[in-house]
Steps between C-alpha positions, in 0.01 A plus 500: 500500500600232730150380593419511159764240367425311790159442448537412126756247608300328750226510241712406255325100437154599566263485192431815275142558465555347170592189604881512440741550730791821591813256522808610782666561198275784395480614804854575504571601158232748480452595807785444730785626224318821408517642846848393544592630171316839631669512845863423336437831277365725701741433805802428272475866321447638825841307632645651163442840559624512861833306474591538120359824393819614321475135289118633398574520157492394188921463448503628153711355287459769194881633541637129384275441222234718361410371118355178608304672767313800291354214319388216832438742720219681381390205309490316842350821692200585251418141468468407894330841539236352221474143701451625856236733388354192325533306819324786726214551238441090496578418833366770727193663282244254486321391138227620684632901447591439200223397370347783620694734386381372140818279427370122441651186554603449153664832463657477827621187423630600129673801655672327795673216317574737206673743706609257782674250241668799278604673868627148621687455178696846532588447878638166432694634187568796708645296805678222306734861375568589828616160608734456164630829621587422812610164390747597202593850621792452758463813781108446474590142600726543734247730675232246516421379828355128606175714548523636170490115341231401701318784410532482144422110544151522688377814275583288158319196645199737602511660157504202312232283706276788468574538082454113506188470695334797266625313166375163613152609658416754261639484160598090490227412717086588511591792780514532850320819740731507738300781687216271614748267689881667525362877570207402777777265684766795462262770672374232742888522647468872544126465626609277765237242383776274284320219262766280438206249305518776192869387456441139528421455102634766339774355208796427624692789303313752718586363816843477464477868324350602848752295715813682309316814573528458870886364461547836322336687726653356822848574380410824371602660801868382490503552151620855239121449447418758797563783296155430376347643794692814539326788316731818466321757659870640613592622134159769512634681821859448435764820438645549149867312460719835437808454291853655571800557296844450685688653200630827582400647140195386329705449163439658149160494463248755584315386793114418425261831564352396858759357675701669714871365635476370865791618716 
């Protein structure tokens, strides 16, 4: 990965073979910053796990307030879910498949800002709840950590760059496909091939969409946002919770067919 950044930064003023030029600056923002932002991630999580495993969590806050939050949290949840599985399906699954698969440009297109606006829409309403909440509610804001700010700061500016950069190219504007510029250059990173000149004239909305991705992502680690990646396998395997009474007599009432007093 080294060698690779390397060699696009010594190349990084030679002429493109159509005649322009890959500034430093492009170089380093597309090139230099994703692999960073990877490293950061993957080593940060695994610094998280070994010396705060007990702070792995999500630090629910349902016991101090829990009106506000049966409306933002789902609406936050089901809305994200809907966006990243946008972003995978546009940014990893070339139009190429797709096409293929009998779904054309237009539809595609139709269906992904449709969806993607509507899905940005509720996260946004979703996550502007949960940070009244925590805002107006006292406990909930007396639990909220410097981390917790941050967090909620860098996730609203990627929410609403990405909301503003769909509105703008697609319904204001004559439309953008991102996935012939913004989707080769983001597998290029994972291909080890990075083409930093498929970023150099994309609008400027989708660049700085991208750039608060990577913030987000290289704080994730030290962030409530780790949660994400735990899946709770633990709850299939675990025993039943079993219930006992300390009260000498079980009171008045008949106890319920099936259950039998523990001693």
């Amino acid at each position: 990965m080294i060698s690779v950044v390397a060699a696009h930064v010594q190349q990084a003023a030679e002429t493109t073979e159509g005649g322009g030029r890959t500034g430093v600056w492009d170089v380093l923002l597309w090139v230099v910053l994703p692999y960073v932002t990877i490293a950061v991630f993957v080593l940060g999580h695994m610094w998280r796990y070994r010396y705060d495993k007990f702070g792995w969590t999500t630090r629910s806050s349902q016991l101090y307030e829990n009106r506000l939050l049966r409306i933002g949290s789902p609406l936050f949840h089901f809305g994200v879910l809907v966006v990243l599985l946008g972003h995978v399906g546009g940014l990893l699954i070339p139009d190429t498949w797709t096409e293929a698969a009998g779904i054309g440009e237009n539809a595609y297109h139709v269906i992904a800002v449709v969806l993607g606006t509507i899905a940005g829409f509720c996260t946004l309403a979703g996550l502007a709840i949960l940070i009244y909440r925590r805002r107006t509610v006292g406990p909930v804001f007396s639990a909220t950590t410097r981390n917790d700010k941050l967090m909620y700061a860098v996730l609203t500016l990627v929410i609403v760059l990405g909301l503003a950069a769909t509105v703008a190219a697609n319904i204001v504007g004559g439309g953008y496909d991102y996935r012939h510029t913004v989707s080769p250059w983001f597998r290029s990173i994972f291909s080890l091939q990075p083409d930093p000149a498929l970023m150099a004239d994309v609008p400027i909305l989708f660049q700085l969409h991208a750039l608060s991705a990577l913030l987000l992502f290289a704080i994730w680690p030290f962030t409530r946002l780790v949660h994400m990646l735990t899946a709770p396998i633990g709850y299939l395997t675990r025993p039943y919770v079993v219930y006992r009474s300390r009260d000498t007599q079980l009171g008045a009432r008949t106890p319920r067919r099936g259950w039998e007093r523990t001693p």
